[in-house]
Steps between C-alpha positions, in 0.01 A plus 500: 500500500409410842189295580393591838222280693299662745174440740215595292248541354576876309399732713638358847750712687735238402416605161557898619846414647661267192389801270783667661753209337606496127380161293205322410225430782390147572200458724492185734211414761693442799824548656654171483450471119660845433817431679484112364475678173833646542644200658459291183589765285174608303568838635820718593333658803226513763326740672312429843349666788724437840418780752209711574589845718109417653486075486827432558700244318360283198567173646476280198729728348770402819431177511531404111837696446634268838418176438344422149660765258915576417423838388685842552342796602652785215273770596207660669212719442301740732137613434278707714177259537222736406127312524230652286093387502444410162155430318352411165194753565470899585382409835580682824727372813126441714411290200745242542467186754687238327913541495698244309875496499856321574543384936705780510366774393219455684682426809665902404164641470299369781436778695379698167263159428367484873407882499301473218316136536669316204526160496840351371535208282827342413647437195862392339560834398419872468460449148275161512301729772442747192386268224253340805312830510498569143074432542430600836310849557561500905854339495843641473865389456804628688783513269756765343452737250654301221243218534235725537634647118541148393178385566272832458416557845396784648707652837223561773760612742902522518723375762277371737743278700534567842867595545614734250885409510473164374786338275551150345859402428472284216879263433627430132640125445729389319768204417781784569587706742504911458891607450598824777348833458654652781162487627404209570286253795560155544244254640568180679319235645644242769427278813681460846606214696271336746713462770671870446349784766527822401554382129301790341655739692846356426407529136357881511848593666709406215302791311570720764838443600571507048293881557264331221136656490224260542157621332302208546436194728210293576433069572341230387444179591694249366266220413682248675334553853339754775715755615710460200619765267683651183598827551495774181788783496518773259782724516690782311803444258562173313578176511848530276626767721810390702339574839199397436639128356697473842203603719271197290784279533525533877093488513507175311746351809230616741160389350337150402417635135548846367406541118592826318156632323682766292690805466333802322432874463286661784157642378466869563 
């Protein structure tokens, strides 16, 4: 059976997304230790947040999988991100003035906190914000619907965040990459030449000229100076396809540093 490490504690959407996956769950505090966890083999896979359809990208996330961690991406998993007020009293929304819950969520449910004249208070997590307010009358927690079952909380008010459409695409690690499903995305990471103008766009043509779809790019800096960066790619089909293996082959001429991230099945 699979052991699967993901960002907890129970109750985390984290928690919601490696549900989805078949093995034994294995919570871990923090990014880095989940996917080090996998790394020296006390677990077969890792789940971890790397996008947000409303934040962005998870930049630890990026940055770990480029220059600390020789892991494959083998999958990914797409939640809707669905915020609910959460309390350990019967006590109406005007009672509340004290909010407690992860940097993000809060960030997603500003305008809903602003309105109303609650006061936010960080903590590690939307379940660590729910055991904080387990004795607090005027306090609440935002967190899902599964913490507030796992730690007898009552829902005050559902989906509260400000943007309804908002996703997380979590990535599933592994030691091995994902054979072909015939419908697969491949994600790669790499860096251009200094002295090369027009190196990015050099690089984006290949895909074009090959007719291959791109569905995602986005920078980073590099670490190793200002105005430095690492770009990430994600695009359709995989990396054992013949066209695709040219296209990498000729990118890996062109570029600095390209690493391959993995080759799996898209999410639908």
């Amino acid at each position: 059976m699979d052991t699967i490490a993901f960002l907890g504690p129970n109750g985390t959407f984290t928690h919601e997304a490696a549900l989805n996956l078949k093995g034994k769950l294995v919570s871990y505090c923090s990014i880095p230790s989940v996917m080090k966890s996998v790394e020296d083999g006390l677990n077969t896979k890792g789940i971890v947040p790397i996008e947000n359809s409303v934040e962005g990208p998870v930049g630890l996330t990026l940055d770990l999988l480029v220059h600390r961690f020789n892991l494959k991406i083998e999958g990914e998993i797409i939640i809707d991100i669905n915020h609910n007020l959460l309390s350990s009293h019967d006590v109406n929304v005007e009672d509340i003035q004290d909010v407690f819950s992860h940097t993000q969520a809060l960030a997603q449910c500003q305008n809903y906190l602003e309105q109303r004249n609650m006061k936010p208070h960080f903590t590690l997590s939307t379940a660590a914000a729910a055991k904080s307010i387990s004795e607090m009358k005027n306090a609440a927690a935002i967190g899902t619907l599964k913490v507030a079952e796992l730690y007898g909380l009552k829902v005050i008010e559902k989906n509260i965040q400000d943007i309804d459409n908002n996703k997380t695409r979590f990535v599933v690690l592994s030691k091995n990459d994902a054979e072909i499903t015939g419908k697969d995305k491949t994600s790669i990471v790499f860096s251009i030449f200094d002295d090369n103008p027009g190196g990015l766009h050099d690089i984006l043509g290949i895909f074009a000229e090959n007719h291959i779809n791109l569905t995602k790019i986005e920078s980073r800096p590099s670490k190793e100076g200002l105005g430095k960066y690492i770009f990430f790619v994600d695009f359709e089909g995989h990396q054992k396809e013949k066209k695709l293996k040219n296209v990498l082959n000729i990118i890996k001429t062109k570029t600095s540093f390209t690493k391959v991230l993995g080759s799996y099945p898209l999410a639908y």
